[in-house]
VOGU-3710 file (C-alpha; in Angstrom, 3 decimals, decimal comma):
1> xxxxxxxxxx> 51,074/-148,606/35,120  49,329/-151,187/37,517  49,241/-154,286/38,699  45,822/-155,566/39,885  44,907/-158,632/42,335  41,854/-160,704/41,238  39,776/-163,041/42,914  39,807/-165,989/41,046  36,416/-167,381/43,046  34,655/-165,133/40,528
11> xxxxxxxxxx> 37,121/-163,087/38,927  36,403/-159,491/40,432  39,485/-157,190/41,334  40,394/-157,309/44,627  42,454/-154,116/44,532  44,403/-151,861/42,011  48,433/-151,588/42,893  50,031/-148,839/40,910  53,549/-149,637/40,247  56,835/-148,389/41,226
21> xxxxxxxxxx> 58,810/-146,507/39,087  62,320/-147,007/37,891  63,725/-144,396/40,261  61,133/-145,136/43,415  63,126/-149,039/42,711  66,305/-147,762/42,785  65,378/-146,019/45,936  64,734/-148,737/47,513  67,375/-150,566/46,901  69,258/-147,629/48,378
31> xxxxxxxxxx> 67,140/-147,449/51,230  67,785/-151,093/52,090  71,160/-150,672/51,269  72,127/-147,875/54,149  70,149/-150,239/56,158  72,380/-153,178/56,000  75,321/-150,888/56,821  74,092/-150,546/60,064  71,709/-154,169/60,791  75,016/-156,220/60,062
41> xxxxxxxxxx> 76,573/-154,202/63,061  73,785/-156,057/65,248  74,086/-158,833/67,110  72,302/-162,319/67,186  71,101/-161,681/70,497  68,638/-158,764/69,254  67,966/-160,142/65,823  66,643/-163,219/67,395  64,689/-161,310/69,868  62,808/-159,738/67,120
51> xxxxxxxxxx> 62,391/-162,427/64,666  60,319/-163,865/67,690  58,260/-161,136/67,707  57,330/-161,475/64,180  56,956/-164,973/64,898  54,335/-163,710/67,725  52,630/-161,163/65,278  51,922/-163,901/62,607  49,960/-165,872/65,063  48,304/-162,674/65,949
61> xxxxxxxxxx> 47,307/-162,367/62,418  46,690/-165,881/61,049  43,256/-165,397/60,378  43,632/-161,731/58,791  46,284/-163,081/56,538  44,840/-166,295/55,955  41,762/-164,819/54,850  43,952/-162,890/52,675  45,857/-165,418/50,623  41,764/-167,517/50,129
71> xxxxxxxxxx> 41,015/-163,588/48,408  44,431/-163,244/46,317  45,220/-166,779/44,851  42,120/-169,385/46,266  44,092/-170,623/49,314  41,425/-172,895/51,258  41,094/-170,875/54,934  42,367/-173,938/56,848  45,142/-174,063/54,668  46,178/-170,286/54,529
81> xxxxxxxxxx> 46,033/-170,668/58,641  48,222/-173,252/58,646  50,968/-171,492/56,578  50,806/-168,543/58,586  51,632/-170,540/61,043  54,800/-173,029/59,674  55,939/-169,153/59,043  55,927/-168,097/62,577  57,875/-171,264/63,439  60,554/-170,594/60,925
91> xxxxxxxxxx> 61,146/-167,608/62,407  61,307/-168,852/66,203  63,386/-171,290/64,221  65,836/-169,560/63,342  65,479/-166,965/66,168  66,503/-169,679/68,468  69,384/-171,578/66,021  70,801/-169,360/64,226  73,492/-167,986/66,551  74,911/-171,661/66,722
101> xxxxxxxxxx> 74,819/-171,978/63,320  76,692/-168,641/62,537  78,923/-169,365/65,113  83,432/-169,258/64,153  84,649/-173,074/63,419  87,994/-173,373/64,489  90,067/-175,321/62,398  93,528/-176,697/63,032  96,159/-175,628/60,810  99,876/-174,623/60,933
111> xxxxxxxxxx> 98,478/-171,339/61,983  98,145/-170,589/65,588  94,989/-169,810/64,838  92,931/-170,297/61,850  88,921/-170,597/62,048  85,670/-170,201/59,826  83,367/-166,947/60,607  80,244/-166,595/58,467  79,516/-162,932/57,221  76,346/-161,188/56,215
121> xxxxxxxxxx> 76,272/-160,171/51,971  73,953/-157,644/51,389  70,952/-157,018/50,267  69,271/-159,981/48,997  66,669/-160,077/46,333  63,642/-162,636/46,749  61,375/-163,449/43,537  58,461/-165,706/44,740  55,930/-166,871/43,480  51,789/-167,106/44,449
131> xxxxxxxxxx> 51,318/-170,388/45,387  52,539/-170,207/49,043  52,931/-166,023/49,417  53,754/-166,075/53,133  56,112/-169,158/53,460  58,101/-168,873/50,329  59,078/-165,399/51,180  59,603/-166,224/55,058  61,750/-169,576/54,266  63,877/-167,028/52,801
141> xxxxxxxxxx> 63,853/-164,260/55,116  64,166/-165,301/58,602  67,244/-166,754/57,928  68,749/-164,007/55,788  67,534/-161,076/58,993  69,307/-163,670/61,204  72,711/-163,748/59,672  72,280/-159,702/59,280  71,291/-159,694/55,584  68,686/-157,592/54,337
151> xxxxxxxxxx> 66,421/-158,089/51,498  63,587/-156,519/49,199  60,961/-158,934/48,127  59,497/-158,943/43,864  56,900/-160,835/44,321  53,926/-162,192/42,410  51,840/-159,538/40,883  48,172/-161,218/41,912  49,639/-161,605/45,934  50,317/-157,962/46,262
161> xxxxxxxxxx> 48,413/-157,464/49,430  50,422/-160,672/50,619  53,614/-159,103/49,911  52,451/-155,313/51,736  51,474/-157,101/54,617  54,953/-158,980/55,097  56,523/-155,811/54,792  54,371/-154,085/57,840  54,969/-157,485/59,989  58,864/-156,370/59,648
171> xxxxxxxxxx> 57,931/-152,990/60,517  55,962/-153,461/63,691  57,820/-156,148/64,932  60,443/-153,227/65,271  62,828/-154,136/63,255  65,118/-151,208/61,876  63,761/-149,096/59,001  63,967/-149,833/55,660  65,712/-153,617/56,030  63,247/-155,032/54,485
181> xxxxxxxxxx> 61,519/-153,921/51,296  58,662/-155,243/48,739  59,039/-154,149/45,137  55,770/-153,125/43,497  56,359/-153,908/39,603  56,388/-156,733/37,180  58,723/-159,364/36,017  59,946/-156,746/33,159  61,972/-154,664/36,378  63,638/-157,219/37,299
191> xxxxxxxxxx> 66,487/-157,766/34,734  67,442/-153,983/36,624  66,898/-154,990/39,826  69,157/-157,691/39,298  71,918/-155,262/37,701  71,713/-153,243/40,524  75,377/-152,576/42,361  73,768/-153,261/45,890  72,039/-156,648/45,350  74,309/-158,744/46,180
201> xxxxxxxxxx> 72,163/-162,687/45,593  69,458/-163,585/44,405  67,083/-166,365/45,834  64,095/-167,610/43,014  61,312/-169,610/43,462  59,635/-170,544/40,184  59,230/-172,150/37,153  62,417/-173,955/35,384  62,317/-171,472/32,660  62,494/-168,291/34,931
211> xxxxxxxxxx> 65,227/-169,767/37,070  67,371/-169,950/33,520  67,092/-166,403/32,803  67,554/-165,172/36,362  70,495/-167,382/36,601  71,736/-166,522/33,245  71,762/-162,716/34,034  73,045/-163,298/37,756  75,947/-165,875/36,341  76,837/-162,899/33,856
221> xxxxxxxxxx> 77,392/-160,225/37,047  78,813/-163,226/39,291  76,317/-162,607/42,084  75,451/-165,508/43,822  71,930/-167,394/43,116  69,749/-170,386/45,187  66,717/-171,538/42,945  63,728/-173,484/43,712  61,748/-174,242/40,746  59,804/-176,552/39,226
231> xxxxxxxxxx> 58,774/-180,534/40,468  57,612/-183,697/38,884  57,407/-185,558/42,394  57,240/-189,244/41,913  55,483/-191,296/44,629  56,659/-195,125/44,738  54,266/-197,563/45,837  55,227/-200,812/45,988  53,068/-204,043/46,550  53,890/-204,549/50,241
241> xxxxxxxxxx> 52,487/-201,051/51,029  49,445/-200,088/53,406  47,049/-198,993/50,286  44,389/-197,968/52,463  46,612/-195,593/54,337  48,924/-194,660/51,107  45,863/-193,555/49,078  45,063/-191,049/52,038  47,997/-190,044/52,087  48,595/-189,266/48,145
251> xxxxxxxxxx> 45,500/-187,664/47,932  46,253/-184,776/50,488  49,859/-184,635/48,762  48,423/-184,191/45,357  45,901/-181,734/46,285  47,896/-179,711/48,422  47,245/-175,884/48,119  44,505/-176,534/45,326  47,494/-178,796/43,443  49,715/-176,198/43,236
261> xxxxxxxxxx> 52,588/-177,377/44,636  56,508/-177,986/42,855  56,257/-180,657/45,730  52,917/-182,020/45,367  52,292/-185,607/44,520  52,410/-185,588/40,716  53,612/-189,235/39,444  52,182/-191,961/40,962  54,103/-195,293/39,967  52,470/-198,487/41,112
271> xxxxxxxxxx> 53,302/-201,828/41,207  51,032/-203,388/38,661  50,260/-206,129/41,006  48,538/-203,724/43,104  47,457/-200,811/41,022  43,616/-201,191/40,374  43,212/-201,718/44,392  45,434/-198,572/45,112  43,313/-196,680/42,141  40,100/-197,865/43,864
281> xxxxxxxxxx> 41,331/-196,407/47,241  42,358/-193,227/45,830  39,910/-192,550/43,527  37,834/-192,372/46,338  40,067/-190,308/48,675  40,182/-187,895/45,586  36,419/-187,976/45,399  35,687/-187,027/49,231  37,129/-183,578/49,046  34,855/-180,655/49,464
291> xxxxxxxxxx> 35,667/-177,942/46,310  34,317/-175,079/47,151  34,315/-171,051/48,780  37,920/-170,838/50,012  36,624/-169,005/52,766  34,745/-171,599/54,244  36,863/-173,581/56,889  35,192/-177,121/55,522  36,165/-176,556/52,403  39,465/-178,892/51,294
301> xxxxxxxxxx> 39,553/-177,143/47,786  39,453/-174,210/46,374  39,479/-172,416/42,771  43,363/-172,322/41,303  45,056/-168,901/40,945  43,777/-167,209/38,036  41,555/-169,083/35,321  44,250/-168,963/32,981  46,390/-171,786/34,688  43,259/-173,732/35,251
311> xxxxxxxxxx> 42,593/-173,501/31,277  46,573/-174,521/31,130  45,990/-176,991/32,828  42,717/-178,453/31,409  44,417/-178,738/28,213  47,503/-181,208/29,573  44,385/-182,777/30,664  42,827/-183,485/27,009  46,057/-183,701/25,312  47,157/-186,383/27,665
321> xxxxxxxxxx> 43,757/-187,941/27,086  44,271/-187,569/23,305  47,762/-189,644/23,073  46,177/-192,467/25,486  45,478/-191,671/28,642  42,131/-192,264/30,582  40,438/-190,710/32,481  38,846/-191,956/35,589  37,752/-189,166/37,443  36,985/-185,172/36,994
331> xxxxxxxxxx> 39,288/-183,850/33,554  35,853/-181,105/33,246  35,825/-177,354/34,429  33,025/-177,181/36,704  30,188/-175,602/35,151  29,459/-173,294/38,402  28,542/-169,357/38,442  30,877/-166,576/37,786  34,262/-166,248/36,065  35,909/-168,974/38,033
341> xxxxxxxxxx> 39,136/-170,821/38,292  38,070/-174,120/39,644  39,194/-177,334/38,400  37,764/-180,763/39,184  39,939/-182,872/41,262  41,619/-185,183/38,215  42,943/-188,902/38,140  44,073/-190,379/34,753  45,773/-194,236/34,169  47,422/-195,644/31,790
351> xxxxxxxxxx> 50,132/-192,677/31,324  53,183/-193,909/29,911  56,432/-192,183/28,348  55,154/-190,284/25,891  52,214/-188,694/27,442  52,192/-185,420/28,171  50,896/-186,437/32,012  54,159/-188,526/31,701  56,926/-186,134/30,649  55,662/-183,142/31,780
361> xxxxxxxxxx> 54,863/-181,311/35,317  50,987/-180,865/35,869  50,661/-177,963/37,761  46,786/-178,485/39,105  44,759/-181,407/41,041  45,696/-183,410/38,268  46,875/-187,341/39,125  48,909/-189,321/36,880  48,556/-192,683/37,986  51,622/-195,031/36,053
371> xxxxxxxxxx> 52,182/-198,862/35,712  55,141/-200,720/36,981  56,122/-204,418/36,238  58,067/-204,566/39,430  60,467/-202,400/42,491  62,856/-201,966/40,210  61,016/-201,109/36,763  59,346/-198,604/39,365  62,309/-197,004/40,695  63,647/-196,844/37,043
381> xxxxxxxxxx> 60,252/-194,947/35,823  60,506/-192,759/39,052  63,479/-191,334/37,960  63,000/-191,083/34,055  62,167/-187,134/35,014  64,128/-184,115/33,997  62,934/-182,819/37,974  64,738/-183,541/40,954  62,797/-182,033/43,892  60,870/-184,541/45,788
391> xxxxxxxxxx> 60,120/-188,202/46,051  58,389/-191,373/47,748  58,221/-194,297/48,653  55,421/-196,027/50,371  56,299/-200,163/51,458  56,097/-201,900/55,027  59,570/-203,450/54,545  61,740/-200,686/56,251  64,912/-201,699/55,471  64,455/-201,613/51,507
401> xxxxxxxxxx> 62,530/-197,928/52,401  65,024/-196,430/53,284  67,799/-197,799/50,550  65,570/-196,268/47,870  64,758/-192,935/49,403  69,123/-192,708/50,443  70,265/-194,124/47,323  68,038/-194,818/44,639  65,726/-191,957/44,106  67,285/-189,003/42,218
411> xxxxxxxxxx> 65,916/-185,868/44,120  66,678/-183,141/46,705  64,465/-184,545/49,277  62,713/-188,331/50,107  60,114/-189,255/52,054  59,231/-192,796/53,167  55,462/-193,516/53,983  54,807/-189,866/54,145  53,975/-186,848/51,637  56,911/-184,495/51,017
421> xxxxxxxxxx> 57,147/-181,574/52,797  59,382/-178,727/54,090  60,531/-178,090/57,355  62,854/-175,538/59,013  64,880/-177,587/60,356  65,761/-179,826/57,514  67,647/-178,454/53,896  64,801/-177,946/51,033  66,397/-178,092/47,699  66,143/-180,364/44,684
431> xxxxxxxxxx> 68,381/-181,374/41,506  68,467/-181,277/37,964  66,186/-178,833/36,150  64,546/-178,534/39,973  66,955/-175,985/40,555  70,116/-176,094/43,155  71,433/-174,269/46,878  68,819/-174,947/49,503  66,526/-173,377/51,827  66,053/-173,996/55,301
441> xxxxxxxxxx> 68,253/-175,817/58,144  72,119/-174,824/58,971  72,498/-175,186/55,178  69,844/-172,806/54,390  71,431/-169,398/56,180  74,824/-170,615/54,854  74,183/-169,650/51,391  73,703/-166,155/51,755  77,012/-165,544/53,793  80,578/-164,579/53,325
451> xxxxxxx> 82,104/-168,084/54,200  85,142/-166,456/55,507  88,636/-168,081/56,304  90,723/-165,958/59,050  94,144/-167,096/59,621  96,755/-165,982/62,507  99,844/-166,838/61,919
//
């Protein structure tokens, strides 16, 4: 068997993968295994020391592997750069906080002594997805090196070269042999993966309906899971805001990595007062992005994955249209040479419950642009959302801000006046059917740890 990565520009193989076998998997599983026996014996001092070198190779390499990730999935160039970077910086990240975070907490007891030391697991498996092939995978694994985990990576089929070329980064930065691994198969292996005796967690990043059966099959052996899956971000914008500078603003957060994003801008609820002036603004933001050759650096949009999500996605588009919805700008394939997977950068209005642009998440440059009477109608329809993974809220009066991102809006992370993002330093998680654990920050390593209680009588 094989596994092939396509260009989805115009649908030509990039390169044929043949697939591991049963036995070469359990081999290296093994391999990674005897690894961790001796990598946990390390000490933060020389794990940091060569998660900054990886951090320095992936600035060697940004181009090489940017240029990569426009080939494998349609990354824009300037895009693929920039993630390539954020990765390096999760590593120095961690390279440079993790010992702190690791380090005992004493706590006062009866005992003379009694304190908190946090353990490395295992072997960690990592399934990730295509839409960000370097950062999912390095959110994941700089922190899980630091606190002397290892891990072997099953990633998305079409980002096969991705996932080769994070395993030779490990390598040459000199880390021991064998600690970290990729898996060459397809989501069929990895019900034995998971079996296996020496994976000991499982992160996921994916879709809702993967994360049930992963965590259905991991709850079953009691290993320990984090999941990141799917988003319905709402964005809040309420009549006070700066619409100019909020339709900018939504416009780069909806099209984000072609509008493949679980934290993309998805829902955006708008005062009604305000709503055909913010449409106006970013209908036109929407408008002045460049679609075209992800491996031009002008280009602010590529093609989506494969042309099978984009024809996914083109049909939310019409059914949405179908139960009421308009459309304002793009819902068309572009009619443009080759066996492409571009999609016209989308806006429909008048999406209300019952809409498929309503209930469910649009995984594409697809805007759904929804009517609020008022604040409160808007924080009501923001949350009306099985998903739990991002928000925002976009108003000049500060104080009101920041009551509905702390305690109003029902998701892992919120943003005020700005697009929802990650960063290393702060916990990345969401709620609901948006999965649970998080990634990133102090409370990112701490998942994937023994949490162990020593007490001294």
């Amino acid at each position: 068997m094989s596994i092939s990565s396509i260009n989805p520009v115009n649908g030509e193989i990039i390169k044929t993968y043949q697939e591991d076998t049963e036995a070469l998997i359990g081999q290296k599983i093994d391999q990674v295994h005897q690894a961790w026996l001796s990598y946990r014996e390390t000490d933060y001092q020389s794990r940091s020391k060569l998660l900054l070198q990886v951090s320095k190779l992936l600035i060697e390499r940004k181009d090489q592997l940017a240029g990569l990730m426009s080939l494998e999935m349609g990354k824009p160039l300037k895009a693929g750069v920039a993630e390539v970077v954020k990765c390096a910086s999760v590593c120095e990240y961690y390279a440079k906080n993790g010992a702190e975070f690791l380090a005992d907490q004493t706590i006062k007891t009866s005992a003379s002594k009694s304190y908190v030391s946090f353990q490395p697991i295992g072997v960690v498996l990592a399934i990730m997805p295509w839409n960000f092939p370097f950062w999912q995978v390095f959110r994941f694994l700089a922190p899980a090196l630091m606190a002397g985990n290892c891990g072997v990576l099953k990633h998305s089929s079409g980002v096969t070269g991705c996932a080769i070329e994070i395993e030779k980064v490990i390598e040459d930065a000199g880390f021991p042999a064998n600690v970290f691994k990729t898996l060459i198969c397809n989501s069929k292996a990895i019900s034995k993966v998971i079996e296996n005796p020496h994976i000991k967690a499982i992160t996921l990043t994916g879709s809702t309906e993967a994360g049930k059966k992963v965590a259905e099959q991991a709850g079953k052996l009691i290993k320990k899971t984090v999941l990141e899956l799917g988003g319905s971000d709402p964005y809040v914008i309420l009549e006070d805001a700066d619409l100019k500078k909020t339709a900018k603003i939504c416009a780069e957060a909806r099209l984000i990595n072609n509008g493949q994003s679980c934290i993309a801008a998805k829902r955006f609820i708008v005062v009604k007062t305000v709503e055909e002036q913010f449409t106006k603004f970013f209908k036109a933001e929407m408008e002045s992005k460049k679609t075209g050759d992800p491996l031009q650096s002008d280009t602010d949009l590529g093609p989506m994955a494969r042309a099978d999500l984009r024809d996914e996605l083109h049909q939310q588009v019409l059914k949405s249209i179908e139960q009421g919805a308009k459309c304002v700008l793009g819902g068309e394939i572009p009619g443009m040479e080759g066996d492409h997977a571009y999609y016209q950068p989308t806006i429909l209005t008048h999406v209300k419950k019952g809409i498929l642009a309503y209930d469910e998440e649009i995984f594409g440059p697809v805007a759904a642009i929804i009517s609020a009477d008022d604040t409160e109608d808007a924080i009501r329809i923001a949350n009306d959302t099985n998903f739990g993974l991002g928000a925002a809220v976009f108003t000049e009066n500060a104080a009101l801000a920041e009551d509905i991102a702390r305690n109003k809006l029902e998701a892992g992370s919120c943003f005020v006046n700005e697009g929802v993002k990650s960063d290393p330093a702060l916990p990345f998680g969401g709620i609901n059917q948006s999965g649970y654990g998080r990634e990133l920050s102090m409370f990112g390593i701490h998942e994937f740890v023994n949490i162990k209680t020593v007490y001294i009588k």
